[in-house]
Backbone as CSV, one residue per row, in Angstrom:
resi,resn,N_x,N_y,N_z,CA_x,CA_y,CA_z,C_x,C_y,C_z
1,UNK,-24.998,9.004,4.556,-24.474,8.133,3.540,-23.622,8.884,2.528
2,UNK,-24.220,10.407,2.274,-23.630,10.918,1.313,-21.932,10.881,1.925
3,UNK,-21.680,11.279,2.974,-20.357,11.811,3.623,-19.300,10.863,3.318
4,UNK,-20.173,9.155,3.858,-19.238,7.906,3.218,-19.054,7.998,2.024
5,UNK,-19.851,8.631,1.280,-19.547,8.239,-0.232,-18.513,9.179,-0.833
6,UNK,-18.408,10.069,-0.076,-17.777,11.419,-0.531,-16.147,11.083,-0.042
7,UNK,-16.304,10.440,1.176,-14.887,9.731,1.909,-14.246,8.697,1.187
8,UNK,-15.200,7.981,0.609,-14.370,6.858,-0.257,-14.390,7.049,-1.299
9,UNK,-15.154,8.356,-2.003,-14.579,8.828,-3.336,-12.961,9.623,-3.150
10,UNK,-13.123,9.959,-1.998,-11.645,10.903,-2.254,-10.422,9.865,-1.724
11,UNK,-10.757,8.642,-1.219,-9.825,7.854,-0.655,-9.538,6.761,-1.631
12,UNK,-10.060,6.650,-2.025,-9.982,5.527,-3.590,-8.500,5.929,-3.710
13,UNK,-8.338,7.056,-4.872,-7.116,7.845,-5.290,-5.684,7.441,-4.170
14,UNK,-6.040,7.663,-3.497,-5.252,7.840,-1.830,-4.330,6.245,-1.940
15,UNK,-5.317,5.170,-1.448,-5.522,4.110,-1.457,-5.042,3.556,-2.551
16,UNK,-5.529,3.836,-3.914,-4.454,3.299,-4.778,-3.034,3.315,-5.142
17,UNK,-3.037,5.610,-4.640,-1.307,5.162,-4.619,-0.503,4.620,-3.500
18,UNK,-1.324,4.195,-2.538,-0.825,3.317,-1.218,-0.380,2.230,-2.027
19,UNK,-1.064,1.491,-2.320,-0.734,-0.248,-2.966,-0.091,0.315,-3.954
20,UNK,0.100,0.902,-5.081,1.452,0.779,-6.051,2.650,1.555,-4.837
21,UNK,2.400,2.335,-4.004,3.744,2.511,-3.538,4.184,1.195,-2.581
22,UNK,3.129,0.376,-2.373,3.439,-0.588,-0.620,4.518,-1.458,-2.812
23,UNK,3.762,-1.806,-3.653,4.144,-2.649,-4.241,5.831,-2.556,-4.906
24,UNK,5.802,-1.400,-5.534,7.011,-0.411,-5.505,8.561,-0.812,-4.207
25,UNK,7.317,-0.402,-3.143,8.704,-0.971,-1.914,9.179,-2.331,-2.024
26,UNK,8.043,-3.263,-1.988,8.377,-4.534,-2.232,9.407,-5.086,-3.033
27,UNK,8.541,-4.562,-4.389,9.874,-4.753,-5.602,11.124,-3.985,-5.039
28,UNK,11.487,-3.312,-4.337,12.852,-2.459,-3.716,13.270,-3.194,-2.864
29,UNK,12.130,-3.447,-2.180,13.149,-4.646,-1.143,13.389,-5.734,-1.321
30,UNK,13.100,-6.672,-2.259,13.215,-7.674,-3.187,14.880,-7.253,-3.497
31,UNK,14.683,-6.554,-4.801,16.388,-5.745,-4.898,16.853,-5.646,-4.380
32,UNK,16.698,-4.568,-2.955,17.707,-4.435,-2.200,18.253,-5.796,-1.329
33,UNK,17.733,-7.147,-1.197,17.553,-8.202,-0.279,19.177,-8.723,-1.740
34,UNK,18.328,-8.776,-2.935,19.595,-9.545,-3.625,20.676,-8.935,-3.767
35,UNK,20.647,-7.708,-3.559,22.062,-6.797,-3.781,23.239,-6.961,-2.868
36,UNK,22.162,-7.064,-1.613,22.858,-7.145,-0.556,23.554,-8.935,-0.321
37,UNK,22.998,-9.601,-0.530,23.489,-11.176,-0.837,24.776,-10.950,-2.149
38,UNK,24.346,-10.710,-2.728,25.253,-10.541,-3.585,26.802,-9.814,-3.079
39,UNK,26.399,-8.757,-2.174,27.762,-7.962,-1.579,27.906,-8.987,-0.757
40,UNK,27.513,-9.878,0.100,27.748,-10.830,0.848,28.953,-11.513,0.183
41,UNK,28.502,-12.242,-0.827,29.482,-13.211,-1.499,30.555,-12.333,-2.284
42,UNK,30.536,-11.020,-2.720,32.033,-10.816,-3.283,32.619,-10.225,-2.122
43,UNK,31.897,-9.962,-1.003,33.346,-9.646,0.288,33.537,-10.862,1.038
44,UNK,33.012,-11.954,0.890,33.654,-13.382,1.662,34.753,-13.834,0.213
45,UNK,34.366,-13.676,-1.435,35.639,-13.855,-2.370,36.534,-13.023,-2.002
46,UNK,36.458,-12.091,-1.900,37.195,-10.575,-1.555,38.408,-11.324,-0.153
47,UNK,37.751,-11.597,1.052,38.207,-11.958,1.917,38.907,-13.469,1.917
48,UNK,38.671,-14.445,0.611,39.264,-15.751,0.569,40.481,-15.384,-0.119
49,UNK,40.153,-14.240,-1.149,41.434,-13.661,-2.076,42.570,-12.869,-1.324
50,UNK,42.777,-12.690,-0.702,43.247,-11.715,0.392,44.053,-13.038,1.376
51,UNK,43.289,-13.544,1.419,44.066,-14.433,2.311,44.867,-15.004,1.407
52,UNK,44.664,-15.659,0.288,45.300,-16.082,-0.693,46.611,-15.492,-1.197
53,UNK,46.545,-13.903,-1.473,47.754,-13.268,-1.675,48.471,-12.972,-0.506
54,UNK,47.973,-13.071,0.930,48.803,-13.197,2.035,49.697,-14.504,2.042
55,UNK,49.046,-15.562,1.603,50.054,-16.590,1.317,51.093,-16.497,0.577
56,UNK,50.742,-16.618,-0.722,51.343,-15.902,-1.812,52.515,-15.434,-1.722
57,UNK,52.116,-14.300,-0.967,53.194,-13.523,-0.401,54.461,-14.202,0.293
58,UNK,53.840,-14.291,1.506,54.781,-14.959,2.161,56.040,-16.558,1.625
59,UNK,55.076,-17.292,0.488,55.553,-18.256,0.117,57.133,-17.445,-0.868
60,UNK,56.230,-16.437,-1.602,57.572,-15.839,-2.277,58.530,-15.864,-1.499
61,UNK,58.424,-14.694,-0.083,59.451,-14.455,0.839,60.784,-15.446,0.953
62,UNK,59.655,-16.479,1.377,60.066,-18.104,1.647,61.230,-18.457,0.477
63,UNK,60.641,-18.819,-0.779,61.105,-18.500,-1.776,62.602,-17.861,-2.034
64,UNK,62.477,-16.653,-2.317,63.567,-15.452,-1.531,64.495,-15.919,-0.917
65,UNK,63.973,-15.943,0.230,65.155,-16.323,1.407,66.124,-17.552,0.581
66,UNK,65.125,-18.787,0.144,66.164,-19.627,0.218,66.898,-19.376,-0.968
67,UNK,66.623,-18.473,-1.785,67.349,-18.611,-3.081,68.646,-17.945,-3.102
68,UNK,68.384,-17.049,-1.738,69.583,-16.197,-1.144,70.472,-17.025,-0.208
69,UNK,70.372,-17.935,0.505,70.652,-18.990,1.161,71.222,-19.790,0.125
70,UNK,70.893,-20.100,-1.377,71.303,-21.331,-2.030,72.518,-20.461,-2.992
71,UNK,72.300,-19.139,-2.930,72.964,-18.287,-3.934,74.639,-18.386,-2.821
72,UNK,74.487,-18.109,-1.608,75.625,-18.106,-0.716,76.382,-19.565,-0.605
73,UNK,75.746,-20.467,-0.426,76.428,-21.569,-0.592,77.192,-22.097,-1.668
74,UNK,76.618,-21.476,-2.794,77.176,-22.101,-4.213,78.462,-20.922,-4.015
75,UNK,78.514,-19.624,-3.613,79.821,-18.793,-3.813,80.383,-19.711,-2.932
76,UNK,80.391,-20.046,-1.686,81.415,-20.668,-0.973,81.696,-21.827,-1.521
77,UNK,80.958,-23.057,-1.855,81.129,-23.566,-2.927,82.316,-23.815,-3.997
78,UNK,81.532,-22.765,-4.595,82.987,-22.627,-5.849,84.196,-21.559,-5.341
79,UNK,84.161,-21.193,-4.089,85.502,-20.735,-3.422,85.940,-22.018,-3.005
80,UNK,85.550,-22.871,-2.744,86.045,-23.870,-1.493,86.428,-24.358,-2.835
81,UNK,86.091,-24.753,-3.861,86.469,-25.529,-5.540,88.017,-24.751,-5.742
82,UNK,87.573,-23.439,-5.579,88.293,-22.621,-6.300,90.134,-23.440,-5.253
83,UNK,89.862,-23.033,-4.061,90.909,-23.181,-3.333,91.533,-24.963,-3.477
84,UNK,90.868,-26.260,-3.844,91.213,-27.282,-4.012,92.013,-27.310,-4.653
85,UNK,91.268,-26.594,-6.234,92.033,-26.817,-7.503,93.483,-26.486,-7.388
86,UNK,93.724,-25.205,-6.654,94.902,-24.599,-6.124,96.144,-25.811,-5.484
87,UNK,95.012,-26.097,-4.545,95.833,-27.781,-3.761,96.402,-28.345,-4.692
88,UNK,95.378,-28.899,-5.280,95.770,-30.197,-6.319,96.945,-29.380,-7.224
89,UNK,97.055,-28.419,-7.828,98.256,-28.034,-8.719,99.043,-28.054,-7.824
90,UNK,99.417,-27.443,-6.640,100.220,-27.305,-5.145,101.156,-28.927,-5.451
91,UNK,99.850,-29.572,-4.712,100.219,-31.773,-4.407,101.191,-31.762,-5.994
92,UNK,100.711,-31.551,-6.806,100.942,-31.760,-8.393,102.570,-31.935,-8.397
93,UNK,102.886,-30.024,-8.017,104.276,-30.126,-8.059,105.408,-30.355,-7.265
94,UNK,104.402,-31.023,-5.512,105.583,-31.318,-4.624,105.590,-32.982,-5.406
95,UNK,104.705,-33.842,-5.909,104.966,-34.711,-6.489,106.095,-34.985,-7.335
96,UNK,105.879,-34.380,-8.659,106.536,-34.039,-9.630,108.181,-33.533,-9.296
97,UNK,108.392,-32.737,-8.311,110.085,-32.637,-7.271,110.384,-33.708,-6.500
């Protein structure tokens, strides 16, 4: 009897820091469970944002292009103006003779 008693005097100690460490982990893995949820959701924002400035992007491009497209038409435009006005003074003075 003595030997049991001598075994679970020295295992007590043992045993207790078992359960604050099993409790310890718990609380860690608790944490680590929300940390990790948490990295979940800012790399799916991460990944909605990303797609977002890929749009973005491209819409500028879009953008761009046509403003370069609308910038060329208006020079021809006011060349093609430019050359009328020319006409019309031209018509003006075979009229006018």
């Amino acid at each position: 009897m003595k030997s049991i008693y001598l075994t679970n005097v020295k295992l007590k100690p043992i045993l207790e820091k078992l359960e604050e460490g099993q409790l310890k982990l718990n609380g860690g893995q608790t944490l680590l469970n929300k940390l990790n949820k948490e990295k979940e959701e800012f790399e799916e924002k991460t990944t909605k944002l990303k797609v977002a400035a890929e749009e973005c992007t491209k819409r500028k491009e879009d953008i761009q292009m046509s403003l370069e497209i609308n910038i060329l038409k208006l020079n021809r435009a006011n060349a093609l103006l430019r050359e009328l006005n020319e006409e019309e003074i031209r018509w003006d003075k075979e009229i006018k003779h």
